[in-house]
N, C-alpha and C positions, 0 to 999 in steps of 0.2 A: 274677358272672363275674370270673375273677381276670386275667382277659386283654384287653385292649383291641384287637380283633382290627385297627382301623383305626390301629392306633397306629404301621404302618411300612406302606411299597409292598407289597402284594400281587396273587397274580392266583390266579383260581381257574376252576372248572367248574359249569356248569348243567345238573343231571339229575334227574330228579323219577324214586325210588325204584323205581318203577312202571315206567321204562323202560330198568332194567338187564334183562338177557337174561331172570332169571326173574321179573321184577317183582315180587319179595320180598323182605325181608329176612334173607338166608340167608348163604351165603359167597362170594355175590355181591359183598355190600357190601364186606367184606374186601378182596375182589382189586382192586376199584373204588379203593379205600382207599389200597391197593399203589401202583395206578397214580398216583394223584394223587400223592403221596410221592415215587417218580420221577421225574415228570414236571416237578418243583419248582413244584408248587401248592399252595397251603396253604388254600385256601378250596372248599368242597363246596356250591355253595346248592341246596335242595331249594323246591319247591311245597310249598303245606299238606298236613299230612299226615291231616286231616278225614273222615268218612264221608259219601261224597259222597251227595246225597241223593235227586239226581236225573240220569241219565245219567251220566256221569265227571268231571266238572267238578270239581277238589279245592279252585274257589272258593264253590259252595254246598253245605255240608256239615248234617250233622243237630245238629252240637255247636261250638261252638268250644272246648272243651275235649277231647273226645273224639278217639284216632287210630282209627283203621282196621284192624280184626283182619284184615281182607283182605290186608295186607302182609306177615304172617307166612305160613311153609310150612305152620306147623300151630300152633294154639294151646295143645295137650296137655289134660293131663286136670285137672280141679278140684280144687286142692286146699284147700279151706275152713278147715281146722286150721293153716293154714299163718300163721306169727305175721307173717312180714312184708308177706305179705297183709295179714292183719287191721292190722296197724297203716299199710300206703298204704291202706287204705280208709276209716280214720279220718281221715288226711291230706286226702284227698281228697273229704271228702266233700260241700261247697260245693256241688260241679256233681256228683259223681258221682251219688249218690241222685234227683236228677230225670233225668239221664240215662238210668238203667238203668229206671226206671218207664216215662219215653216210651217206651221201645224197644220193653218187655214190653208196654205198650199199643197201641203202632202195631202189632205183630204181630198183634194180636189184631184190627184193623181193616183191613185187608188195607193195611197199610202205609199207609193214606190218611194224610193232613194232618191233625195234631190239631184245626185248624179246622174239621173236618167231623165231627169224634167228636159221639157224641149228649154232649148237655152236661151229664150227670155226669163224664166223662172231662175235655172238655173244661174244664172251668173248676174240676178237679181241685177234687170234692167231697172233703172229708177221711175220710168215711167210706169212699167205695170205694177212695181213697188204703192205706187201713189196709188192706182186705179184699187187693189185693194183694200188699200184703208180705207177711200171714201166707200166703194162697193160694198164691203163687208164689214164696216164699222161695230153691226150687232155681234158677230162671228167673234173677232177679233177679243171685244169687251167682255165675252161668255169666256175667252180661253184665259183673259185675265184675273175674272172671277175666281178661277177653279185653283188657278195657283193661289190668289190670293187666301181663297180659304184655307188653302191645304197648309199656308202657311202661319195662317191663324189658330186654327185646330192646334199645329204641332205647338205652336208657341204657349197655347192655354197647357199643353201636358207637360211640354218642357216645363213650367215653372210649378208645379203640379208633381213633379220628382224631386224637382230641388228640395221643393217646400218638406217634400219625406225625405231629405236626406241623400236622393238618387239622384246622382251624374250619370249623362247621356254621353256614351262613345260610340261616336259613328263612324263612316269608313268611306275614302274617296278613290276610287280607281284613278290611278295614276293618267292612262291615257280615256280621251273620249272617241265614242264611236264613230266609225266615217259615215253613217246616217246620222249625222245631228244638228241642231241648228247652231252650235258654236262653228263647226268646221266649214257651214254651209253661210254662215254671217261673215266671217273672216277667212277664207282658204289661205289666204298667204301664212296664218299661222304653220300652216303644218306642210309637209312634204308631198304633193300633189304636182300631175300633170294639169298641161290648161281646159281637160275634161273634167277636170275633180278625182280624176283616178291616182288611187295611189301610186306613189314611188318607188316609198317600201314600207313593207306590210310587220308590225308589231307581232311581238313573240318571244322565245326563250331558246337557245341551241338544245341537239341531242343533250340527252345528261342517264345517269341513270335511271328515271323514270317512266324515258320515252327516248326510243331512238330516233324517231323522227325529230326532238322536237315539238315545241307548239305554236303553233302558227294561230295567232290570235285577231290578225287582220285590221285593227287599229292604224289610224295616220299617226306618222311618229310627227311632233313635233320641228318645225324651224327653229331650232332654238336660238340660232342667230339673230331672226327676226323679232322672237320673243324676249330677247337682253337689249335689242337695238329698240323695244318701244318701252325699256324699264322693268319687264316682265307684269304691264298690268292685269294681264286677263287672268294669272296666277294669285298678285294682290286681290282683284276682285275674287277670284272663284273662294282663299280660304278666305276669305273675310264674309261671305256669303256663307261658307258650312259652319263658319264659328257663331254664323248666328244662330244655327240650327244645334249644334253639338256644346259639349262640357271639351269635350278631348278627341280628336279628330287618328284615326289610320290612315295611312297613307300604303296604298298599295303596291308592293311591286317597289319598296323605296330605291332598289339598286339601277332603275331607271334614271334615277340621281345623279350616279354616277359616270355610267354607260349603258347604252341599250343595242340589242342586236335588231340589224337591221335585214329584213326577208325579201331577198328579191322578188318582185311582186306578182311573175308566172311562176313562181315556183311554188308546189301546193301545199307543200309540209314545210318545218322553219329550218334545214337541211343549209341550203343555200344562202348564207347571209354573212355578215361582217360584224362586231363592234364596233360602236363610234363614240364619242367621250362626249358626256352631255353639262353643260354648264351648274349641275346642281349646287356647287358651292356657291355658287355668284347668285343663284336663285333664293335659295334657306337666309345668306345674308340680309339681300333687299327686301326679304321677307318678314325676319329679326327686324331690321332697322324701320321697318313701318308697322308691323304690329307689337314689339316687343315679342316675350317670350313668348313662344307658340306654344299650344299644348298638341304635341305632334306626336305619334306611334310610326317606328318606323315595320313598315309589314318586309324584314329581311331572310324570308325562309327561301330555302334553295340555295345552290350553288355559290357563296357570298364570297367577294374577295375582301384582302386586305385595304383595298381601298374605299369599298363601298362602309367596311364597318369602322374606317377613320374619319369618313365623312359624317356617318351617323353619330360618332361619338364627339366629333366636334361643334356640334351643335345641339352638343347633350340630348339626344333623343332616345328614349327607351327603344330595345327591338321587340322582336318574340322569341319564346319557345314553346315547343310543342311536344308534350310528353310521349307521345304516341311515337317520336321517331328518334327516342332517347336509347333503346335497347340494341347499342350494334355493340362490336368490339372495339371501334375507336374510343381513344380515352379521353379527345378533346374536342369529342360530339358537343356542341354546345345547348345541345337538349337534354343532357343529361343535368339532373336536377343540383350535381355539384358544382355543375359548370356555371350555372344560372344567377348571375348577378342580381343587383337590384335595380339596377336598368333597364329591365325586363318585364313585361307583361307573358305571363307563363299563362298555358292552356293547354288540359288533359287534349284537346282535337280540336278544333277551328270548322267552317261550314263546308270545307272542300276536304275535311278528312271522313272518313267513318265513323260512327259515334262508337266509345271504348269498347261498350258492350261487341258490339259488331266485328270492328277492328281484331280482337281479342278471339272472338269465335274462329275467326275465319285463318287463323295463324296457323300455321305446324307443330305440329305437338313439340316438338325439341325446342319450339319457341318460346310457347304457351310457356314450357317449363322456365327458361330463360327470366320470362315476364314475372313469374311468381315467384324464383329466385329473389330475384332482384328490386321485387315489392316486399318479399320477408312477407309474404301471405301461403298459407298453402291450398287454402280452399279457392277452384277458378271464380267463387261466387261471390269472392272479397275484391274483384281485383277494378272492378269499377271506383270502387269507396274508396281503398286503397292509392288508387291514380290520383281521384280528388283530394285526399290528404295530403299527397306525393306536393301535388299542386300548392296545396293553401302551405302547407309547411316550409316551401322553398323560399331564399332569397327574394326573389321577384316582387316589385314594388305592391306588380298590380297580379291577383291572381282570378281569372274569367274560366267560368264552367258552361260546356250549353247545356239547352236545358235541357236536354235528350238525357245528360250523363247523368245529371241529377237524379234525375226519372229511371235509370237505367233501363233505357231503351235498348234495342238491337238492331239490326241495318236497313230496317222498314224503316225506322224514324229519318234515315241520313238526308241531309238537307242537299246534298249538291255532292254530285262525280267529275274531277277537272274531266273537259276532252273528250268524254263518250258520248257526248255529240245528245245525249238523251234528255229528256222532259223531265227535271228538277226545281227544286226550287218549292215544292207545294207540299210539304211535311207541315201540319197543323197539331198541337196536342188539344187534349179536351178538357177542362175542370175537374172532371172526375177522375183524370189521371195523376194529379197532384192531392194526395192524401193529408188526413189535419196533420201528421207528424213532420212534413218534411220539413218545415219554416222553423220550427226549435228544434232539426236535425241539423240544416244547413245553418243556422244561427252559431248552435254550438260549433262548428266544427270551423266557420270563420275564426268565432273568438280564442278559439285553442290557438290557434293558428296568427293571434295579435291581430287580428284582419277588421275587427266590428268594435 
């Protein structure tokens, strides 16, 4: 990256592709483009853009390498002869070739989990391995097609934001799903029995948000195996999302550190252990083969002392999130005086409620609290109010989504952690972004040093 996107004040917008009016990548994006440019933003962050594998979720995907042909209007026609094809799919072929295999095999098994393939598939005998390629060689070159373009597409609008000005931050979930074809190309990476089942199952202990816990079902990582081959399939995966991003999130960074491990009959994250994960030895040989990363570490919840001396020694911004800045603790590190410039600040993020919402749904003694402590009196400042809060703070990098902007309420919310419900497909429309808001939001970055 020739650009150090944290290297001065910015502010930008949070939209995940999927909830521009057409949910594609078409001349949507463009006008999306326009507007940020206007509006003096220079940062675009997007969700992963992954094939999700189960419901919408674009944090369990079938690949971590892989985007989503779903994002395009149309993929077009095959063209096989095509040299620059042929030469990204020599590029690419690390992850692409198990990719395009699971797919052609999961189709063939009514999409089930390759952990349930009868076990020549499964434990990808070399001979049927072979019998497909030749068999299905048109299958195969269609599934390499669709990434090819998806990666084409993004790469014409990535430089299409530079060109205005706009850095793209994107977001990588820390673990990958136990349906995918990374876990299903390599299993010794990760902690599995010799069915593919897991060991132990990814998640968070009780905490105050949930007593149970969250049992999120992810294979955790061999991380022994993963230091004992160099950690490439780490080197490859960022060096893959850096082709696609300006500045990358890292999810869940205290994964880094230690992760809790969920015994794998147990159905809530209740039953489990810490175990200490090699992240320093990882962030290093990561440093030392790409240079400086341009990394976000995602540190909300529960953090210890160690998780935010790792992050800090590898100079990595964290977050904060204004919405969980109002307790009585005075060394809440959401609170806006707390808030360094190491920091990428956000009024709510895509798993919290948009302000508006968040705000309605408070206790009055709260409400009051909120409006105290905004120095607003009217409840109908306190959207603007949080986004000033925001653009005003220390924080190198300061992101609004666009619900807040819009000052939506809890019909727009993109995503509820754990209630297991159908999220994820919050769309705005053009006509909900009025001609004021671009030399509203303009101004209120530049007050703010940010444009």
């Amino acid at each position: 990256m020739h650009h150090n996107v944290l290297s001065t004040r910015r502010s930008g917008i949070l939209l995940h592709p999927t909830s521009l009016p057409s949910g594609k990548l078409d001349d949507d994006v463009l006008r999306w483009l326009d507007f940020l440019a206007a509006a003096g933003q220079s940062v675009w962050q997007v969700l992963p853009l992954g094939i999700p594998c189960c419901g919408h979720s674009p944090y369990q995907s079938l690949s971590a390498f892989a985007a989503n042909p779903g994002l395009l209007p149309e993929v077009g026609a095959l063209q096989a002869a095509d040299p620059l094809f042929r030469e990204w799919v020599a590029q690419q072929a690390f992850w692409l070739e198990d990719f395009v295999a699971f797919m052609s095999i999961r189709r063939r098994h009514d999409n089930r989990p390759w952990y349930e393939w009868p076990e020549t598939w499964r434990d990808r005998e070399a001979g049927s391995l072979q019998q497909l390629r030749s068999e299905h060689a048109g299958e195969l070159d269609r599934l390499r097609w669709e990434q090819y373009r998806v990666y084409q597409v993004w790469h014409s609008l990535h430089a299409a934001a530079n060109e205005r000005g706009v850095f793209i931050f994107g977001d990588m979930p820390i673990f990958v799903a136990h349906d995918s074809a990374d876990v299903w190309a390599c299993p010794q990476r990760y902690l599995l029995d010799g069915q593919g089942q897991l060991s132990y199952a990814t998640g968070v202990p009780p905490d105050y948000f949930s007593a149970t816990g969250q049992r999120w079902g992810n294979p955790h990582y061999d991380w022994q195996f993963m230091q004992d081959e160099g950690f490439s399939w780490w080197l490859h995966r960022l060096g893959a999302q850096l082709e696609w991003f300006d500045l990358l999130r890292i999810d869940h960074f205290r994964g880094l550190e230690s992760v809790w491990m969920i015994e794998p009959d147990c159905k809530t994250a209740v039953e489990g252990h810490w175990a200490k994960t090699p992240g320093a030895a990882l962030l290093t040989a990561l440093q030392r083969h790409m240079g400086e990363i341009p990394l976000v570490a995602e540190d909300l919840g529960i953090i210890t002392p160690e998780v935010t001396g790792l992050r800090k020694r590898y100079k990595l911004p964290g977050m904060a999130v204004l919405q969980f800045s109002f307790d009585e603790s005075d060394d809440n590190p959401h609170k806006p005086r707390n808030i360094g410039s190491d920091t990428v600040v956000y009024t709510g993020t895509h798993d919290n409620d948009t302000t508006r919402g968040w705000f309605d749904a408070l206790p009055g003694d709260q409400q009051q609290t909120v409006l105290a402590e905004l120095g607003v009196a009217d409840t109908g400042e306190v959207v603007e109010a949080m986004m000033n809060t925001a653009m005003h703070s220390r924080a190198q990098l300061c992101i609004l989504p666009l619900q807040d902007v819009l000052g939506l309420g809890a019909e727009a919310r993109m995503n509820t952690p754990g209630d297991g419900g159908d999220h994820w497909q919050w769309q705005f429309d053009w006509s909900m972004i009025p001609q004021g808001v671009a030399p509203y939001l303009k101004e209120m970055s530049c007050n703010a040093g940010r444009c």
